[in-house]
Every structure is written in structure tokens, then in C-alpha cells.
C-alpha positions in Angstrom: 76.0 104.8 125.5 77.3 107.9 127.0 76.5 111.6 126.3 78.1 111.2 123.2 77.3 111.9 119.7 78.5 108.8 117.8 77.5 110.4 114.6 80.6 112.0 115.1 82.5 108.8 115.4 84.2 107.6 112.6 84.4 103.5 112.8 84.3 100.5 114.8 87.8 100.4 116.3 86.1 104.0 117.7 83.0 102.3 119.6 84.9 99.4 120.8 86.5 102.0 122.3 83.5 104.1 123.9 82.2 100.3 125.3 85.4 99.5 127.0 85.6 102.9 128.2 82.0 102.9 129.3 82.4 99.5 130.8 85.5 100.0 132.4 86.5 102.9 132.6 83.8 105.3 132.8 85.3 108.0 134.9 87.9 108.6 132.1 84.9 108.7 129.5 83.4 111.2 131.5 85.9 113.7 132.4 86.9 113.3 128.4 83.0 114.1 127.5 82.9 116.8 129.5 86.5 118.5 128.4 85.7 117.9 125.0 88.6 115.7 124.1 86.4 112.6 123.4 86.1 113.0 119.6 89.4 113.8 119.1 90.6 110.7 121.3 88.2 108.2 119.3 88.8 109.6 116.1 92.7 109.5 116.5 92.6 105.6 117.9 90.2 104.8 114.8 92.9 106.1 112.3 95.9 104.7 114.5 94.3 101.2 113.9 93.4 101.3 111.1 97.1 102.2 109.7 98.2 99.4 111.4 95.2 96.6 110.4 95.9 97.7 106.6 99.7 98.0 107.4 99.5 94.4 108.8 97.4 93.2 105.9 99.6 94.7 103.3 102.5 92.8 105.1 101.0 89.8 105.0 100.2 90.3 101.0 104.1 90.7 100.6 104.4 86.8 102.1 105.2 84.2 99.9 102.3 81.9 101.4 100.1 85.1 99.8 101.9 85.2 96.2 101.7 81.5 95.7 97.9 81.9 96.1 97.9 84.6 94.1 99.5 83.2 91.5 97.2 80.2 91.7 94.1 82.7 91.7 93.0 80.9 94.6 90.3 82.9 96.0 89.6 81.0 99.1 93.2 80.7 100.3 93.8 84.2 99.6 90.8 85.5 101.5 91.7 83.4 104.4 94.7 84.8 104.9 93.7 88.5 104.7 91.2 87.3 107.1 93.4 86.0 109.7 95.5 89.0 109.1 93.0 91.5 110.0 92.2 89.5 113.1 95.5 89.3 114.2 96.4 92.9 113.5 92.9 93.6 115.6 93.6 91.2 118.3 97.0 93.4 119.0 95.7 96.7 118.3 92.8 96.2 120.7 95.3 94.9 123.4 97.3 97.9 122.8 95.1 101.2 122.1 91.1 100.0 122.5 91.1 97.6 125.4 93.4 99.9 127.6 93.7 102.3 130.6 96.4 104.8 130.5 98.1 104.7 134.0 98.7 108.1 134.7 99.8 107.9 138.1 102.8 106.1 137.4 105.7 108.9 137.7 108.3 108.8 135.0 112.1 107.9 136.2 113.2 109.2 133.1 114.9 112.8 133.5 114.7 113.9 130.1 110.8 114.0 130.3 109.8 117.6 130.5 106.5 116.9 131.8 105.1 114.3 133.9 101.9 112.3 133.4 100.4 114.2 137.0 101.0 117.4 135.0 99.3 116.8 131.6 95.8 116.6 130.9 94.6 113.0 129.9 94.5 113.9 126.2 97.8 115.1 126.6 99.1 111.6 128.2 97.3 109.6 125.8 99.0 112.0 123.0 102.0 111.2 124.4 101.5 107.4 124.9 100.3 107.3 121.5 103.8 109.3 120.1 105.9 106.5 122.1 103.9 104.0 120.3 104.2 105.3 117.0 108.2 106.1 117.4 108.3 102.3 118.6 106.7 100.9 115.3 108.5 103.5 113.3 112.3 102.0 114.6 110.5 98.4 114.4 109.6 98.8 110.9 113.1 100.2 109.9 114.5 97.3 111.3 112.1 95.0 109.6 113.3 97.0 106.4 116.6 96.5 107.7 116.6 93.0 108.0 114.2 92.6 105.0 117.5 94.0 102.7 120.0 92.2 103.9 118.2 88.7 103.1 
């Protein structure tokens, strides 16, 4: 691996990242190694999927198909489905935060962006990204909320 210390790397969503990075994008590793922002990136995109593995899984516990085997005690059903939970919930978080490039020289058409990707650091436009992202599943969970309580 790189010039970095992956005793300070927290999990395994972290070194998938560091691979793909190293793999293909390894120009982005670098300039993040030698700024310092590396740990912080990995660390943050092991927590973000994380949340949303165990949020997935803990949606998935709330489904009927889950309660019945629950109720059955069947052990084999019930793992089953927490296991194609996890790798579905990994599937999409890798195809969202550890299998991809931030294009930062796209230029935002949006006026009310104060700051444009050219002018931020990376760490700052993967911050950023990773804000849109997190506002995006915050509406998207109300409205699964939303459409939860009126059923």
C-alpha cells in the first residue's frame, strides 16, 4: 500500500477505499497523503458506511419477511436475510462512497453555491459531496417515515 499508516485506519470499508484509490486513483491518494487529509477522509467514509450497512440492516429487521422468522426462531432464514442485507447495503455504499472519484472539474450551474469545486481543496469537495449525500438520505428517510405513517 501507500505511505500510509493503516494502523490508523479504522475498518474495511476504509481499505477498500485505499485499494481503489491506489488502483485507480492514485494521484488523489497522493496529494491526500501528502496534505494530511487521508485519515480523516478514510475514517469519515468508514463511519458513513457503516451508518448506512447497520441502518439498512435494521430496516430490513423491521420487514415482515424478518418478524415471521423471528417469530418462528428460524435461525437460518433470519441470518440469510441480514446477510443479503449487509450485501446489498455494501453493494450501494461501495458504488456511492468507496468505488468513486469525485469530479472536481465539473463547475457548479447552481448560483447559490458559494464556492466552487476549482476553489476548495479535495477534502473540502469530498466534505461537501459527502453533506449532499447525507441531506439526500436524510429527506429520503423522512419520506420513507412519511409514507411509513400513512400506511
Amino acid at each position: 500500500m501507500s505511505k500510509i499508516d493503516m494502523t490508523k485506519v479504522k475498518g474495511k470499508y476504509a481499505e477498500q477505499r485505499v485499494e481503489f484509490l491506489e488502483n485507480h486513483a492514485p494521484d488523489i491518494l497522493s496529494a491526500m497523503v501528502e496534505d494530511g487529509s487521508i485519515y480523516e477522509h478514510l475514517n469519515f467514509l468508514q463511519d458513513i458506511v457503516r451508518e448506512y450497512v447497520n441502518g439498512y440492516v435494521d430496516k430490513m429487521k423491521l420487514s415482515e419477511e424478518y418478524q415471521e422468522a423471528e417469530r418462528e426462531c428460524d435461525l437460518a432464514a433470519m441470518n440469510k436475510l441480514i446477510t443479503t442485507a449487509v450485501t446489498t447495503a455494501e453493494f450501494e455504499a461501495g458504488s456511492e462512497w468507496i468505488f468513486a472519484i469525485p469530479d472536481v472539474e465539473e463547475e457548479s450551474d447552481s448560483e447559490e453555491d458559494e464556492k466552487s469545486f476549482e476553489d476548495m481543496s479535495y477534502i473540502e469537495a469530498i466534505n461537501d459531496i459527502y453533506n449532499d449525500i447525507n441531506n439526500i438520505r436524510s429527506s429520503i428517510s423522512e419520506l420513507e417515515m412519511d409514507e411509513t405513517e400513512e400506511e
